[in-house]
C-alpha positions in Angstrom: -13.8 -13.5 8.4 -15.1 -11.0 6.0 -15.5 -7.9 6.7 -16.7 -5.0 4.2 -14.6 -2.3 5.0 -12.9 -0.1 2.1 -9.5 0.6 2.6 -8.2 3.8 1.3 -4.7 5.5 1.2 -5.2 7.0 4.5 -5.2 5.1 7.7 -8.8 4.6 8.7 -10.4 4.2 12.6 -12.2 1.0 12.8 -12.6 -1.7 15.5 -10.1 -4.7 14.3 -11.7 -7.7 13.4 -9.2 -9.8 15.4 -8.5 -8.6 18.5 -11.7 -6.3 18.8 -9.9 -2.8 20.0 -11.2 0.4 18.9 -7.7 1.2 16.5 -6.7 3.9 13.8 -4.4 1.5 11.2 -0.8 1.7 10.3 0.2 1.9 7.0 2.9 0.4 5.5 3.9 0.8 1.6 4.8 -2.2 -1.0 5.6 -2.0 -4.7 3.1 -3.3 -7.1 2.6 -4.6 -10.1 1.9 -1.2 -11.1 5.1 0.0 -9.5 7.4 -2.5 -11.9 5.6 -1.7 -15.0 6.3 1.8 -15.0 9.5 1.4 -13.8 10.2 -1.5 -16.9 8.1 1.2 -19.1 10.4 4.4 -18.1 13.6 2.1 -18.4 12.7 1.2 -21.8 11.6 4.8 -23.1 13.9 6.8 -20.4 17.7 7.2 -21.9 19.1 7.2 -18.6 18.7 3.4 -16.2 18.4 6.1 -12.8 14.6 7.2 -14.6 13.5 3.7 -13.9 13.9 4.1 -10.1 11.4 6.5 -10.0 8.3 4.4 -9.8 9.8 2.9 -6.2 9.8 7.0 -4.7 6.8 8.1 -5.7 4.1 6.6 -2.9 1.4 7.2 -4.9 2.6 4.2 -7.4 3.0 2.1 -4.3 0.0 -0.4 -2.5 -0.8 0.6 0.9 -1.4 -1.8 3.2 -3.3 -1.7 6.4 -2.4 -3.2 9.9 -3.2 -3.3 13.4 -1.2 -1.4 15.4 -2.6 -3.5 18.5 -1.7 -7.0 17.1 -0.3 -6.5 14.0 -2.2 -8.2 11.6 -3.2 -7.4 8.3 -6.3 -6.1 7.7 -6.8 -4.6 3.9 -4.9 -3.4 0.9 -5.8 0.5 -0.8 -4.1 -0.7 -4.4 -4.7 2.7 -7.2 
């Protein structure tokens, strides 16, 4: 099923694809790729191993994906 909906880093209202309810999404967070590079990059240039951690706070360096509240299924990923 292909749907072309964008997915952005705020929960969006949409009908779900799979269970066909009007829904506003829930969004749930997961590092990335991005996430462990900068927290590899900050551990190598950061003095102290605690700086590296920082990456896994920060939402903004995190994926956010999108589910159905109704059925929980995955619907989209918002990556930055």
């Amino acid at each position: 099923m292909t749907t072309n909906i964008r997915y952005g880093p705020d929960p969006i209202f949409m009908t779900c694809p799979f269970c066909n309810k009007p829904i506003t999404t829930v969004i749930k967070t997961k590092p990335s790729k991005k996430t462990h590079l900068l927290a590899l990059i900050l551990c190598f240039l950061g003095g102290c191993c605690c700086c590296c951690l920082i990456p896994y706070c920060v939402p903004s360096c995190k994926d956010k994906l999108h589910y159905c509240p109704r059925c929980d299924t995955y619907l989209g990923t918002y990556a930055n």
